[in-house]
C-alpha positions in Angstrom: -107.7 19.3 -20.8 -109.5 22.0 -19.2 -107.0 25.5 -17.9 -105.5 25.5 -21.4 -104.4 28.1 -23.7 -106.7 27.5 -26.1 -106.9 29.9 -29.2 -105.0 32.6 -31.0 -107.0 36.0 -32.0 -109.7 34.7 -34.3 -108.8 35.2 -38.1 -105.5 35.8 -36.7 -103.6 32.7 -36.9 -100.9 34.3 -39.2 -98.9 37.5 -40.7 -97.8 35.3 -42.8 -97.9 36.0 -46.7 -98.1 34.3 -50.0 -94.7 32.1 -50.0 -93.9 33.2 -53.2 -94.7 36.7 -53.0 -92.5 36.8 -49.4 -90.6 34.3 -47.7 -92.7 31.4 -46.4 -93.3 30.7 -43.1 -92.5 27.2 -41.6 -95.0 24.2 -43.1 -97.4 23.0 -40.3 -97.5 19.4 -40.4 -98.6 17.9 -37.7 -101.7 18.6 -34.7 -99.1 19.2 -32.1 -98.2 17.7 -28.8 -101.0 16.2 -26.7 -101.9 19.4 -23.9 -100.6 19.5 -20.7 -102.2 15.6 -19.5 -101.8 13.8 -22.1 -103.6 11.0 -20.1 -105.2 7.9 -21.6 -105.4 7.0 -25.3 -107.9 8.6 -26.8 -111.1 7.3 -28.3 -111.1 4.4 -25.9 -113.5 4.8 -22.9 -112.6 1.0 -22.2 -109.3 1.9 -21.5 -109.8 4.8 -19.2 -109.4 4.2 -15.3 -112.7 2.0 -14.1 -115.2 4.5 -12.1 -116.7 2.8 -9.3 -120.1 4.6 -8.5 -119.9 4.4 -4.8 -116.4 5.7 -4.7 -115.9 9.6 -4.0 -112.8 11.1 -5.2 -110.5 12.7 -3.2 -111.4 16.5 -4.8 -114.8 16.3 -3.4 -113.7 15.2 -0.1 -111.3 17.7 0.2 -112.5 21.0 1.9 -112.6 24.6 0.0 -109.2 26.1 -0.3 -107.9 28.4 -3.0 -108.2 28.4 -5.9 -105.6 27.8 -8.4 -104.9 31.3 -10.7 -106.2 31.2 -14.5 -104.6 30.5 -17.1 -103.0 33.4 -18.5 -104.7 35.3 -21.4 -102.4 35.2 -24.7 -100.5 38.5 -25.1 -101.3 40.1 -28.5 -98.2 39.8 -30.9 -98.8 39.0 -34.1 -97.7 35.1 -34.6 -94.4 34.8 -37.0 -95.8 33.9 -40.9 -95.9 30.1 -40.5 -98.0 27.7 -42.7 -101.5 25.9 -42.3 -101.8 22.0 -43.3 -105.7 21.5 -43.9 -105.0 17.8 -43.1 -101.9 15.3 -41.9 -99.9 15.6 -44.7 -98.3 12.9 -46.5 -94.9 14.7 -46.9 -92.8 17.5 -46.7 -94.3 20.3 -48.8 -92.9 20.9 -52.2 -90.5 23.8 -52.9 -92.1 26.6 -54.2 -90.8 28.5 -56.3 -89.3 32.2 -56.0 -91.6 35.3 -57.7 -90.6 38.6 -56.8 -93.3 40.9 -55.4 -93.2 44.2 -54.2 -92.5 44.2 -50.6 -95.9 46.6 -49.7 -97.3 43.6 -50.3 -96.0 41.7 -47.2 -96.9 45.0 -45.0 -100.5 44.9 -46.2 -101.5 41.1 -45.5 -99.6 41.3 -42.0 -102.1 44.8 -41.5 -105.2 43.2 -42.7 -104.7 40.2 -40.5 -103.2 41.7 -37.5 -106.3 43.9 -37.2 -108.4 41.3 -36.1 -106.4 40.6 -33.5 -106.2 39.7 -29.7 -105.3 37.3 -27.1 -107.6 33.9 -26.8 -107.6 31.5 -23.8 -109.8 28.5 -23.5 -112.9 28.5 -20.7 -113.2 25.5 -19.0 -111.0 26.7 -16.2 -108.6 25.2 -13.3 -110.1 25.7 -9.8 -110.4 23.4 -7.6 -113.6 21.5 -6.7 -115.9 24.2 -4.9 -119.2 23.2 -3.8 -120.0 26.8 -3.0 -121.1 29.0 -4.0 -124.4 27.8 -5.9 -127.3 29.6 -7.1 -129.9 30.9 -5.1 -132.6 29.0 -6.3 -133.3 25.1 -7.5 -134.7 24.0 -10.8 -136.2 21.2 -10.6 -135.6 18.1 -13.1 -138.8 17.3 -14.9 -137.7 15.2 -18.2 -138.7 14.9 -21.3 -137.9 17.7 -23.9 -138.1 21.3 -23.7 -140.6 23.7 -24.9 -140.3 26.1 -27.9 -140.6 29.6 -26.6 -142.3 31.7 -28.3 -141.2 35.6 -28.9 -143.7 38.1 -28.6 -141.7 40.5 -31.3 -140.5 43.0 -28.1 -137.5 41.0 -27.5 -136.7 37.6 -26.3 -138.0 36.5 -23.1 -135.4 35.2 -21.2 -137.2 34.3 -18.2 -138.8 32.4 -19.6 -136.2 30.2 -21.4 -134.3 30.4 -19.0 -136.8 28.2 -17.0 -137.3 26.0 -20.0 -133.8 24.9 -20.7 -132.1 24.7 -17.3 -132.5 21.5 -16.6 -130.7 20.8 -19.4 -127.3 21.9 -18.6 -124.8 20.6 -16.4 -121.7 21.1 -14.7 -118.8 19.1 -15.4 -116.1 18.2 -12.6 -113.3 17.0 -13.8 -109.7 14.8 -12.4 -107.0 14.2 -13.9 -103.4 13.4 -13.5 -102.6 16.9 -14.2 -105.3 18.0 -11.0 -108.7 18.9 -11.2 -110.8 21.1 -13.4 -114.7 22.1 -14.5 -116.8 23.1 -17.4 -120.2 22.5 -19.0 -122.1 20.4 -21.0 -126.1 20.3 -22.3 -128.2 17.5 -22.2 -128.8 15.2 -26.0 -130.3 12.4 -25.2 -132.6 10.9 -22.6 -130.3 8.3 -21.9 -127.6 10.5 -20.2 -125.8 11.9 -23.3 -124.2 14.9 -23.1 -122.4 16.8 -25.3 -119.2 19.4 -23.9 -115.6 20.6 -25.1 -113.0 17.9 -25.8 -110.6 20.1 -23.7 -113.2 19.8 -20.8 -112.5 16.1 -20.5 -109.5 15.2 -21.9 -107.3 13.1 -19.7 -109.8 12.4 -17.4 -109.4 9.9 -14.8 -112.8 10.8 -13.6 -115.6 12.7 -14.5 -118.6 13.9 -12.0 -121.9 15.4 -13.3 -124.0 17.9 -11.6 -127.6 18.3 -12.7 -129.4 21.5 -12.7 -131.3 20.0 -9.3 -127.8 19.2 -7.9 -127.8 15.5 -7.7 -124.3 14.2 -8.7 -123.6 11.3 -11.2 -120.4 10.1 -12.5 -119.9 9.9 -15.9 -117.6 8.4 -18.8 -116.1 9.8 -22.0 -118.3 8.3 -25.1 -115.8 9.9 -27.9 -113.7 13.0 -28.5 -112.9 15.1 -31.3 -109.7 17.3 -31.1 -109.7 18.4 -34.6 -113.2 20.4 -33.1 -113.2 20.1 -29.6 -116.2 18.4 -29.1 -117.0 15.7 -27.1 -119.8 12.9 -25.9 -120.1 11.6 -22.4 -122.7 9.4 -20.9 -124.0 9.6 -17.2 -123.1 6.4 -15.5 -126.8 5.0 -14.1 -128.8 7.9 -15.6 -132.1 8.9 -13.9 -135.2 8.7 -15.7 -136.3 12.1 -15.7 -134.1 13.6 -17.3 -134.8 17.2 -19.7 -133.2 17.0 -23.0 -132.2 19.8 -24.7 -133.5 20.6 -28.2 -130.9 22.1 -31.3 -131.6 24.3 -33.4 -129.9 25.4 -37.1 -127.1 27.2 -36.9 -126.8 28.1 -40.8 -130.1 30.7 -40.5 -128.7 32.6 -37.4 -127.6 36.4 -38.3 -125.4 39.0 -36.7 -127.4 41.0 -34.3 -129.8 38.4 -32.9 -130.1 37.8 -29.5 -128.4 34.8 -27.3 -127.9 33.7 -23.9 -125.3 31.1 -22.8 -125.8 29.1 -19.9 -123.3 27.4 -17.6 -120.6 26.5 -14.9 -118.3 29.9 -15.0 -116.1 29.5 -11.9 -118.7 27.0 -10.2 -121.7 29.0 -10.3 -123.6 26.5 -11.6 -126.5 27.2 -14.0 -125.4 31.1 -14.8 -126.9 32.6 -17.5 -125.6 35.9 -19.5 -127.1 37.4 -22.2 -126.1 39.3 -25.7 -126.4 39.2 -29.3 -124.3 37.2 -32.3 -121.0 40.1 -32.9 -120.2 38.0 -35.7 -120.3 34.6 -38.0 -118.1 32.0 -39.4 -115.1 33.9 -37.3 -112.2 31.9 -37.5 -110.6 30.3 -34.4 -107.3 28.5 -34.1 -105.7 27.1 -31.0 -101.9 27.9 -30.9 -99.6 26.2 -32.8 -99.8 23.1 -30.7 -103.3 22.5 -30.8 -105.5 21.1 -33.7 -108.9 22.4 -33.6 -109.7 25.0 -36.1 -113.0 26.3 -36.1 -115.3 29.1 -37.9 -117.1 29.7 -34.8 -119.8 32.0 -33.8 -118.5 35.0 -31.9 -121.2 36.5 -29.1 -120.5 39.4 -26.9 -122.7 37.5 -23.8 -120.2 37.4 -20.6 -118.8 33.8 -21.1 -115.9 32.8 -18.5 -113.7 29.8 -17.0 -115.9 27.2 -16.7 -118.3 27.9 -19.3 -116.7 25.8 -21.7 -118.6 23.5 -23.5 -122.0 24.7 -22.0 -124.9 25.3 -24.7 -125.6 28.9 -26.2 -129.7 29.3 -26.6 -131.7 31.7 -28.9 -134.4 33.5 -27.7 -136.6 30.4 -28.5 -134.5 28.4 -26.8 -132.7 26.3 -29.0 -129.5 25.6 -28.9 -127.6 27.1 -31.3 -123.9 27.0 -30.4 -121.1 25.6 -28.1 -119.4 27.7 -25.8 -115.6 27.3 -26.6 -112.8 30.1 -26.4 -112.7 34.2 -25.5 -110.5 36.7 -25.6 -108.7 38.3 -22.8 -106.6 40.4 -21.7 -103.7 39.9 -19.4 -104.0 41.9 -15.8 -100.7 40.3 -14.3 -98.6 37.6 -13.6 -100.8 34.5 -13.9 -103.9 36.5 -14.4 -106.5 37.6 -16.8 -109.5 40.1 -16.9 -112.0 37.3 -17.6 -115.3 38.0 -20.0 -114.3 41.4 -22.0 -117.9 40.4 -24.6 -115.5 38.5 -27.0 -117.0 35.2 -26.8 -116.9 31.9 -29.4 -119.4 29.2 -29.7 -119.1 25.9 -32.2 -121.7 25.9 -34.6 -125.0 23.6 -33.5 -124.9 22.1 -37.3 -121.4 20.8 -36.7 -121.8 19.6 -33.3 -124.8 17.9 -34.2 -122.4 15.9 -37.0 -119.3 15.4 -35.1 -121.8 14.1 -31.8 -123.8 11.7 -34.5 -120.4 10.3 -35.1 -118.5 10.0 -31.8 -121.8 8.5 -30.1 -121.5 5.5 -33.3 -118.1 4.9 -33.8 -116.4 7.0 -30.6 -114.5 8.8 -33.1 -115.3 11.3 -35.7 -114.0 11.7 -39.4 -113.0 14.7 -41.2 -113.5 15.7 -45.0 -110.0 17.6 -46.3 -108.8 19.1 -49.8 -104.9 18.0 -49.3 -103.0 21.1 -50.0 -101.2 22.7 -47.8 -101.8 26.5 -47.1 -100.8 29.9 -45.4 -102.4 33.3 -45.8 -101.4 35.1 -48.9 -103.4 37.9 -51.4 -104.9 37.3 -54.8 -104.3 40.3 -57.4 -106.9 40.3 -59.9 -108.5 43.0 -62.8 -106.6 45.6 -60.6 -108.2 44.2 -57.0 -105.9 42.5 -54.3 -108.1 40.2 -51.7 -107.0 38.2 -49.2 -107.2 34.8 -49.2 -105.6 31.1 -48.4 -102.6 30.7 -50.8 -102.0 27.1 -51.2 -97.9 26.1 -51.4 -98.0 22.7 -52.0 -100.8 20.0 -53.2 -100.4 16.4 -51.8 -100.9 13.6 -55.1 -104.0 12.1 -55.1 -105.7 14.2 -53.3 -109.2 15.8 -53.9 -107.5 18.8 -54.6 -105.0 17.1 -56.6 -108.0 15.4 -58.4 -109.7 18.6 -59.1 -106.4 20.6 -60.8 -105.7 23.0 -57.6 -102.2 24.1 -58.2 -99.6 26.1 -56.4 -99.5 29.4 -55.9 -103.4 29.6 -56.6 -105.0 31.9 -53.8 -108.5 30.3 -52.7 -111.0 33.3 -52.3 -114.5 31.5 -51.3 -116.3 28.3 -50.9 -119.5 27.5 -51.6 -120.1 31.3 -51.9 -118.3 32.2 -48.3 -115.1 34.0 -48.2 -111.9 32.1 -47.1 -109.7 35.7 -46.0 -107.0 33.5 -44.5 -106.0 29.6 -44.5 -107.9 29.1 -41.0 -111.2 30.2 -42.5 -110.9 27.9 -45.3 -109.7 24.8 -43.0 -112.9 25.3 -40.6 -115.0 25.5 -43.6 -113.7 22.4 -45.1 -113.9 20.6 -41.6 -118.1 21.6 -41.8 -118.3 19.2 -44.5 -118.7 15.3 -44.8 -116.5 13.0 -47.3 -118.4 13.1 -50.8 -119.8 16.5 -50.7 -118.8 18.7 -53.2 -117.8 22.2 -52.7 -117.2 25.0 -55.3 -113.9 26.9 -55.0 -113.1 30.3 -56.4 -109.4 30.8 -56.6 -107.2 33.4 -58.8 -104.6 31.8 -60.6 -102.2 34.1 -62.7 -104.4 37.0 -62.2 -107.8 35.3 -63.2 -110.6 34.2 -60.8 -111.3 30.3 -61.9 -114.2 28.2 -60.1 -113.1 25.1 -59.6 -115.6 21.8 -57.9 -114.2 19.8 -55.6 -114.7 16.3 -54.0 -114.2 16.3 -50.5 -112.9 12.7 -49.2 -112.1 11.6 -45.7 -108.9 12.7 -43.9 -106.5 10.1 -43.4 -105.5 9.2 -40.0 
């Protein structure tokens, strides 16, 4: 639900070291509590509380008032060592067992990974239902699909997509029983489809829409995806006329290039900010009570509370990403310092997969290895790398099948570098069942590539 505590630093997730080259942290084995509402079962729309069209909530009745303070940004200490499941294990992980390494060891892998750190907080924000204040100007809602935009090689032309692809994003108003909260989404289909955060709408009672023209529409949860907080909801008696967003490919973007995100920060509907990609595949991870794990893309344009699950465009205006996390910084007692230009977005290419799924089936499924892992470092031909050490292997598993072991250190897949467990799990998680990935991994001080079989996680 929206006002959570959403991520650790990215590529932070652990200190933690190769079990047996240091003591092992404590096994991760399940998701973690349900957040703060843990309101309805999820995955079944039917079940949620009926929405009656011509009923108005109590929230928008209810005059302005304050505000409700942020959530609190997480304080930078670097997490105890713990260790990462890639999937719901079957068991309690195996014992590993004790090899002596020199203690520098430890120091180093809590150094490398404590340098990307930082304190993450999720964006969809908890303050209460504000009609006011709105932009200035209106955009009106002309449907169909929106133009390409075409650079001129000067720089992108944001004025120009900015009046392309407005229409396409909304605001999100959300209740709950836990009270009320907002956040964005971008328009998929011209039925009313929208894609947004799963922490946007979870627990919702009820769900209003605003378009970018400001007509209101209530809306109803289509599917959600913890594992990668995405999810799909449907406008309730969609219009006809409404602009559908086009995505774009997420696996030729490249640090540098420019962005703008567009969305709902702290009711200001239809905001945009601009910037350039800081970084790719930059892992994020929720705190330990949270599943989704994702190698996001990490933007320096001013994202804030309530930008959560709105799209992020590139300068032709496709959409490229979704607006999920930032770091902050803690200014007080209940408060935070807001956008400091450390911004996340989900992947388009995995969006576009998870969204295919949960509009079909209302629920999305997840390749996995089955090895549980933590961060650890590989020592090979006199180099030590960082890496995702696996501790224990669940039988029958596609890693099982493919002879991963214990104590081997996984380096890369598919050619991308795994420096911690997070970064392999959100790589793993881009996949479908049957695809097969190439691992590199050091076992006994030799680098071994290894092809694996991805299956489907179990539930």
């Amino acid at each position: 639900m929206s006002g959570d505590e959403r991520f650790q630093p990215p590529g932070h997730e652990s200190a933690g070291q190769r079990p047996a080259r240091h003591e092992p942290g404590p096994a991760r084995h399940e998701p973690g509590p349900a957040r703060h509402e843990p309101g309805p079962a999820r995955h079944e729309p039917a079940g949620r509380e009926p929405i009656n069209p011509a009923s108005v909530p109590p929230f928008l009745a209810e005059p302005p008032g304050p505000k409700s303070s942020l959530p609190p940004a997480r304080t930078f200490v670097p997490p105890m060592p713990r260790e990462l499941s890639e999937e719901q294990p079957f068991s309690e992980p195996e014992e590993v067992k004790e090899r002596r390494r020199p203690g520098w060891i430890a120091l180093i892998v809590a150094m490398l990974i404590a340098m990307l750190g930082g304190g993450a907080i999720g964006i969809a924000g908890y303050q209460y239902f504000d009609r006011s204040p709105r932009p200035a100007h209106t955009v009106e809602a002309t449907g169909g699909t929106t133009e390409v935009i075409e650079t001129t090689g000067t720089g992108a032309d944001w004025q120009a997509v900015a009046a392309e692809v407005a229409p396409t994003v909304v605001a999100i108003d959300v209740a709950s029983t836990g009270g009320t909260g907002q956040g964005s989404g971008v328009i998929i289909d011209a039925e009313g489809l929208i894609l947004t955060n799963e922490h946007v709408v979870d627990g919702a009672t009820k769900i209003f829409v605003t378009l970018s023209d400001f007509r209101v529409f209530e809306a109803e949860i289509v599917g959600e995806d913890q594992a990668t907080d995405l999810a799909v909801i449907r406008l309730i008696d969609a219009p006809d006329n409404l602009t559908v967003a086009q995505l774009g490919d997420s696996s030729t973007l490249a640090v540098g290039q420019e962005v703008a995100a567009i969305g709902n920060p702290m009711g200001l509907a239809t905001t945009l900010t601009t910037g350039v990609i800081s970084a790719l595949d930059r892992p994020t991870q929720p705190d330990s009570a949270d599943a989704a794990i994702t190698n996001a893309i990490q933007i320096d344009a001013a994202i804030n509370p309530g930008n959560s699950g709105g799209p992020v465009f590139d300068e032709n205006g496709y959409v490229i990403g979704i607006a999920s996390s930032i770091i902050s910084v803690t200014t007080g007692p209940n408060m935070t310092a807001g956008s400091i230009g450390l911004g996340f977005a989900i992947p388009v290419n995995q969006a576009k997969t998870i969204s295919a799924q949960l509009i079909e089936n209302g629920v999305a499924e997840h390749a996995y290895l089955g090895v549980i892992i933590t961060n650890g470092l590989a020592e090979y031909d006199g180099t030590t790398q960082t890496g995702a050490y696996v501790t224990s292997v669940q039988p029958g598993t596609p890693a099982a099948n493919a002879g991963i072991q214990v104590d081997d250190v996984v380096l890369s897949i598919d050619g991308k570098n795994t420096p911690t467990s997070t970064s392999l799990t959100g790589f793993v998680r881009q996949h479908r069942s049957g695809d097969v990935v190439t691992l590199v991994l050091e076992r006994g001080g030799e680098l071994i590539e290894i092809d694996v079989t991805l299956a489907t996680r179990p539930d």
